[in-house]
C-alpha positions in Angstrom: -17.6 24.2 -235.8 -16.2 20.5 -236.2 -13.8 19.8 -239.0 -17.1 17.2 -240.1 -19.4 20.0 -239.9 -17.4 22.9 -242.1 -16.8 19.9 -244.7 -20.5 19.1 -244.8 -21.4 22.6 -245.4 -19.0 23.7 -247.8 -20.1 20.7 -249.3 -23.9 21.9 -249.2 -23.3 25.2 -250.5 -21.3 24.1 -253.4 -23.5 21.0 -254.1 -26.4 24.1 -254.4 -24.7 26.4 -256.8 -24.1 23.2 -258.6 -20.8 22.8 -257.9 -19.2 19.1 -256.7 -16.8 19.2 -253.8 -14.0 16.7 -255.3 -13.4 13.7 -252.7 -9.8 15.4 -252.4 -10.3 18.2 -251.6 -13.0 17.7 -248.9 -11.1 15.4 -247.3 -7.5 17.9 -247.4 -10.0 20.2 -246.1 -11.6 18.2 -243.3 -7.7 17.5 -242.4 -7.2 21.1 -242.0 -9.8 21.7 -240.1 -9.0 18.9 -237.6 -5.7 20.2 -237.4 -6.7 23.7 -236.1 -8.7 22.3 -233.7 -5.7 20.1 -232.4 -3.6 23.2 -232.6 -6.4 25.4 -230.5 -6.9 22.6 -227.7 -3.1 22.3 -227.8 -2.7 26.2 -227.4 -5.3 26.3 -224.8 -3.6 23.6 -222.7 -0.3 25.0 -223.4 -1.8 28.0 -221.9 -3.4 26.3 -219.0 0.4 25.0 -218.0 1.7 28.8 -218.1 -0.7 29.7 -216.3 -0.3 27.2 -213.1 3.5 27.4 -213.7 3.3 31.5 -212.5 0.8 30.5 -209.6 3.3 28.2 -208.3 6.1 30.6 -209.0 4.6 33.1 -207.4 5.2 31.3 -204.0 9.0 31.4 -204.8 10.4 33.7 -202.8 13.4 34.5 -205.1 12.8 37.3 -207.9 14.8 38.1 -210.5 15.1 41.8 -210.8 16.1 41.7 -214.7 14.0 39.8 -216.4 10.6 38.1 -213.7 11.9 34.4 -215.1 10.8 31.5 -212.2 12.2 30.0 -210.7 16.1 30.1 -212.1 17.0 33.1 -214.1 19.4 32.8 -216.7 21.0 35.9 -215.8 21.2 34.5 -212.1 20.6 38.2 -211.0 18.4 37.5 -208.0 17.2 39.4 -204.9 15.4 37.7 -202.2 12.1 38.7 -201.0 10.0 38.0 -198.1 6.7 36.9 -199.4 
């Protein structure tokens, strides 16, 4: 649901047990709304980066034994392997 949407029908449901959304309020709410939808499409993308990041490090062919980090480990233990 769009920040828009949730704010028109909180709106609706309080406007039909006769209660007045203050102008405040809906918009602080229509702000937080917006805000978790930037937050879930930044997460997403966020996601979509780690994900293409571990495809690409999956064609380097050095593997750190400790810890899996690509493609420079901070522990620098690495072991070459023939993929």
């Amino acid at each position: 649901m769009r920040s828009a949407e949730l704010v028109a029908a909180v709106r609706d449901v309080l406007a039909a047990a006769g209660l007045p959304l203050q102008p405040d309020v809906g918009a602080l709410m229509g702000r937080v709304a917006a805000l978790q939808e930037q937050l879930a499409a930044a997460s997403s993308k966020a996601q979509e980066v780690r994900n293409k990041r571990a495809k690409s490090c999956l064609k380097c062919h050095f593997v750190c034994t400790q810890c899996t980090e690509w493609p420079v480990c901070s522990s620098q233990v690495l072991v070459y392997s023939a993929n």
